[in-house]
N, C-alpha and C positions, 0 to 999 in steps of 0.2 A: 023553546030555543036552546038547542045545544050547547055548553060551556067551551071555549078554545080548552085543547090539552094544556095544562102548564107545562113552565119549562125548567129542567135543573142544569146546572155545569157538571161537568165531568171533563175529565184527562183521558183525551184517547190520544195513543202513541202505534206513530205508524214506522218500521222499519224500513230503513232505504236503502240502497246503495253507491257511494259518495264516488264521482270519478275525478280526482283531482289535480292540476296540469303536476309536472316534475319540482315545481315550486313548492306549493300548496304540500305536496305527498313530504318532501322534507320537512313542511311545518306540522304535520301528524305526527310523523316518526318522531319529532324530539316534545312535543307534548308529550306524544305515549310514554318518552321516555319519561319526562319527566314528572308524570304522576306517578309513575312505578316509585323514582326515587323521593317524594315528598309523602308517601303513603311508609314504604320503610323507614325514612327516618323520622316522619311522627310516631310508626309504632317502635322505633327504638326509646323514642323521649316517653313515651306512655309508659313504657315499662322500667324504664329507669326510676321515674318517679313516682310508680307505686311500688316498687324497692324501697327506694329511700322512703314511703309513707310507713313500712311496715316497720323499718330498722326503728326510727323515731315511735313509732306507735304515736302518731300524728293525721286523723282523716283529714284536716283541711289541705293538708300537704299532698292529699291524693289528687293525679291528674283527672283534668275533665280540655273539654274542647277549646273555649278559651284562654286556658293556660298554656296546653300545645301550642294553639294556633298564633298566640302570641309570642312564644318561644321562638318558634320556627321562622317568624315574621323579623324578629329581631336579629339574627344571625343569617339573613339571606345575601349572599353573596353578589358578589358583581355580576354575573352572569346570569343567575336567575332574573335578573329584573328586564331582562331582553326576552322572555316566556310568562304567560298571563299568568297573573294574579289567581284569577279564580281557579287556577287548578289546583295550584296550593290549598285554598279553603274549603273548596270542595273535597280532596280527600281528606283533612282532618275531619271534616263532617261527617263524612261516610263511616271513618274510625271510631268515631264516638258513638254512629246509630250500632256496627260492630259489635263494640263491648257492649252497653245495653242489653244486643238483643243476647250477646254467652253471658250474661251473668242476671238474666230475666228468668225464673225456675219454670215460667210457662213454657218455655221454648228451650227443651232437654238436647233439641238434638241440635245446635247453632252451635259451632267450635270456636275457636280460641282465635283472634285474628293472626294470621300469619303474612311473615315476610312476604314479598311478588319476588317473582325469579323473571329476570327477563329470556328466559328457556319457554315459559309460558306460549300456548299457540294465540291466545289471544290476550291483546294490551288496548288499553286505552285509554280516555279521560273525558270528564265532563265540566261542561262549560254551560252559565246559565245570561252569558252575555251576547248568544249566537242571534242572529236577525236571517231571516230570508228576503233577499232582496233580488225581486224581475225571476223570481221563481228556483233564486239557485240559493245555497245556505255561504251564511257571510259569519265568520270569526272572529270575534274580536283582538283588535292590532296591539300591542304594546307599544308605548312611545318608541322603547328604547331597542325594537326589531333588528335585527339585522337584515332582515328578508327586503329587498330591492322592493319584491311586488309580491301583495298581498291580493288575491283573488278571490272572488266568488265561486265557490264548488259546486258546480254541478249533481244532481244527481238524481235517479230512478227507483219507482215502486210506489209514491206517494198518491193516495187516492182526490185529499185536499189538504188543504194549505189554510185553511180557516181556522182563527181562532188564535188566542196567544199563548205563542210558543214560551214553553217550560225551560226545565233543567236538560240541557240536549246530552247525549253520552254517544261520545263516537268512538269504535274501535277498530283495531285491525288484523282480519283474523285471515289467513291460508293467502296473503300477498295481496288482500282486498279491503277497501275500506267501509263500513258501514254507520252508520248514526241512526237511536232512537228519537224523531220527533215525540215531544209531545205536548197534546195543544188540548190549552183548555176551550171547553165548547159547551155552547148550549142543546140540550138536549129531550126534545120532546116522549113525554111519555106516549104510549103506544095504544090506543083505545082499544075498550074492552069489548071480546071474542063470544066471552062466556063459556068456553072450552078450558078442558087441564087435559093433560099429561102425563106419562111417566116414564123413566128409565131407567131398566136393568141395566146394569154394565157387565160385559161378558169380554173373557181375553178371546180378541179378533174381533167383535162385535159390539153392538148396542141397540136394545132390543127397546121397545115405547108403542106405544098405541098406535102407529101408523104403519110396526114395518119393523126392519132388522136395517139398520147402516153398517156396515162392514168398514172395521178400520184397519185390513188387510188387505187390500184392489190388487190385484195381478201388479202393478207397477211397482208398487213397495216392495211386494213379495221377490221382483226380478231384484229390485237394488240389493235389498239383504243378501241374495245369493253372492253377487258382488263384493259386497262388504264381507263378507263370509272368506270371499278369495282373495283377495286384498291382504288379509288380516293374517292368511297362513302364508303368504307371500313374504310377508314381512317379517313373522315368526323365524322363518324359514332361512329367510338372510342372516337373520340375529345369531343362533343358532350357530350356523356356519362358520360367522366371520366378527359375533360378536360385539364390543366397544364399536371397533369401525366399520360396521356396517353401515352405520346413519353418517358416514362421510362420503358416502356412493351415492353418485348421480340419480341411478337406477333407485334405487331407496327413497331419495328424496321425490322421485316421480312417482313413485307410488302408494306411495306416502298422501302428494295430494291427489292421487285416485283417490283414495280413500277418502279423506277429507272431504273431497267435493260428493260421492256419494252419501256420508252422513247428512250434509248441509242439503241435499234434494229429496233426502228423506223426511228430515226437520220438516221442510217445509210443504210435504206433501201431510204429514198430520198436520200441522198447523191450521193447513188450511180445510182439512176435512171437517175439523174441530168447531172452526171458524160458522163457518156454513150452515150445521146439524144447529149449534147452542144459537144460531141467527134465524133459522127454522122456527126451532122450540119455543123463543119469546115472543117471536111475529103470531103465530098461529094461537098461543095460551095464555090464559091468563094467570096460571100455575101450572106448575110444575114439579114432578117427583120425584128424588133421587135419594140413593143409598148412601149414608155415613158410612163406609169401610176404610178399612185402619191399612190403606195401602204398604206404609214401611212395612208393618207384620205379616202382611200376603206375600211381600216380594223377599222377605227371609229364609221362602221354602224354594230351592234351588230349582223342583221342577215346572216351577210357571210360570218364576221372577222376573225371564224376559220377555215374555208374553205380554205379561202386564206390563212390565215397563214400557213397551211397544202400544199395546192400546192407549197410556196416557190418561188413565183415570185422576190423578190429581191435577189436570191441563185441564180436562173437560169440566170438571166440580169449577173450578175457578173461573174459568170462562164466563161459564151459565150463571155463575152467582154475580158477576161485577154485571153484565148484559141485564137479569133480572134488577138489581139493583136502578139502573140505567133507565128500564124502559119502565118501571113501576110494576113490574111482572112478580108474584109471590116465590118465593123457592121453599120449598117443603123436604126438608131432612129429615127422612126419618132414622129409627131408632138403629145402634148397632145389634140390637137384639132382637130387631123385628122381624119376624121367622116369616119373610115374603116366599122364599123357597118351601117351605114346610107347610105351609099353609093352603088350603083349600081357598081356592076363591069363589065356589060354587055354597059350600057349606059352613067355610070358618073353620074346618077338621084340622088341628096341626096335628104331624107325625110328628111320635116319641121314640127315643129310644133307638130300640133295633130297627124301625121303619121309615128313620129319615135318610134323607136324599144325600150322597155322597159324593164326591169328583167322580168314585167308578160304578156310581147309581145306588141299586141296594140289594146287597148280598143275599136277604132274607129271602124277598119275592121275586130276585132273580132280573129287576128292570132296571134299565139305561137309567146313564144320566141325567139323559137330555128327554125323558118323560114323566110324568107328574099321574101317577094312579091314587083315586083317593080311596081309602077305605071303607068311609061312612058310606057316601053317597055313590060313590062308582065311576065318579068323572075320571075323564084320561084326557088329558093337556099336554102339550109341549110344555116342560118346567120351566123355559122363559117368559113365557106369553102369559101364562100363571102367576109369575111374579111379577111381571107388570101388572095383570088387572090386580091383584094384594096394595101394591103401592102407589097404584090410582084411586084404593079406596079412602087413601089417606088424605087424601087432596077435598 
């Protein structure tokens, strides 16, 4: 008799988009506003009072979240108390995971937190008091509202509504509103296939044991052309007329050309990504992927947006919280694992003058994109090579 799969919780967060009457869209605007302005003047009080800790050479004297958060609580004005509460405490929370994570030495590349400029194309705030009620999201009211009527928002994209809903974050980006649900749930793990995996990552592609998935489709390809034109449109005004070019009508519409072409690109990797890492756990019960040190590939100018465009650090992250999720193994191999260089026929790596280059190899005169082995005499395509290498890992 077979065992039931067990079950674990997990946080899946689904992106929506919020349509809200002319009421409701004033009650965003002045939240957005007003986390912008309780996140600046928490980080004015943080830095004020790690000044004053350093003048004193005094560490109890140094801020932490409870001290702001009590500060700022204490000198809240008449006005504020007509706007919820929890946006106030949630951005000093957010402030405080901030500084942690710039002064944590694991995490070199996390900057210094800085002021919000309301210039910013996207604002927002989060609230962990939202309810979904008869399928639409509900806000929570302050006594002291001035708002006549507080509504339920409607809104689109959500697949289910199961489970209990999280910390919500809603923003407002190109004159639209949107919100993260996310809901804890229970989650069955995924029984076993007996099958592994593996995947090359390649700029435009991704290469695995079943095939090539292309993360370039003719559609993407048209919008970048798009965005491409857009972009010297816009140059081109600037140029011209300068400062007040972004005061022209013409500007500002093409302006959200652009805009709206990035956000359909967004969402056509998004969901490519989606799909492939949904594949990969359904069908394996491991899986094999490359540690590569992304920031230092995208530092050489002629790949950088290639890669940026394929989304290899989207796709690692995917596949590991999904593995995670369904009880699926993820096998990282090494950044040193010469899956390129390596014979999968014989185990032979090329040394030297005879390894595999971006423009192939100069010595014996071969592409890049083929694999001749020395020892043995195999001739591979250098991707399908390096999948089987990284399938032996599994």
């Amino acid at each position: 008799m077979s065992m039931p799969n067990p079950k674990k919780t997990a946080v899946r967060v689904q992106k929506v988009r919020l349509y809200p009457d002319s009421e409701m869209k004033q009650v965003l605007d002045e939240l957005c506003d007003y986390r912008r302005y309780c996140w600046n003047e928490a980080l004015a009080l943080w830095n004020d009072m790690y000044e004053q800790s350093l003048i004193l050479d005094d560490r109890k004297s140094r801020p932490s979240e409870y001290k702001v958060r009590n500060e700022l609580v204490a000198e809240k004005q008449d006005w504020q108390y007509a706007l919820s509460a929890r946006v106030l405490q949630l951005s000093v929370s957010d402030l405080n995971k901030a500084f942690r994570n710039f002064f944590d030495n694991a995490q070199t590349d996390w900057g210094k937190p800085k002021f919000k400029s309301k210039k910013a194309p996207r604002q927002g705030f989060k609230t962990d008091r939202a309810r979904i009620v008869n399928g639409k999201l509900l806000l929570d009211r302050p006594h002291e509202s001035r708002h006549k009527e507080w509504n339920a928002i409607s809104f689109k994209g959500a697949k289910s509504l199961e489970g209990d809903l999280k910390v919500v974050s809603v923003y407002r980006e190109n004159g639209r509103y949107y919100a993260s649900l996310p809901f804890e749930v229970d989650i069955r793990k995924k029984e076993k296939t007996g099958r592994c995996d593996a995947v090359d990552v390649n700029v435009g592609h991704l290469n695995h044991a079943g095939g090539a998935v292309s993360t370039m489709p003719k559609r993407l390809e048209m919008l970048y052309k798009r965005i491409r034109h857009y972009q010297k449109v816009l140059a081109r005004k600037q140029t011209v007329n300068g400062k007040t070019a972004v005061r022209s009508r013409n500007y500002a519409k093409t302006r959200a050309k652009l805009q709206r072409d990035y956000a359909r690109a967004a969402n056509i990797q998004h969901d490519l990504m989606q799909k492939f890492t949904t594949e990969l756990v359904s069908r394996n019960d491991a899986v094999v992927i490359e540690d590569l040190n992304v920031k230092k590939m995208q530092m050489s100018h002629v790949a950088s947006k290639g890669m940026h465009r394929s989304m290899f650090g989207y796709f690692r992250q995917v596949l590991a919280y999904k593995c995670e999720w369904y009880g699926r193994r993820l096998v990282i191999a090494d950044k040193f694992y010469p899956s390129t260089q390596r014979c999968s026929k014989c185990g032979h790596i090329k040394q030297k003058d005879e390894r595999i280059t971006l423009e192939g190899n100069s010595k014996h005169k071969t592409r890049h994109d083929e694999y001749i082995c020395y020892e043995c005499g195999a001739v591979m395509d250098r991707d399908e090579n390096a999948v089987m290498n990284l399938l032996a890992l599994a």
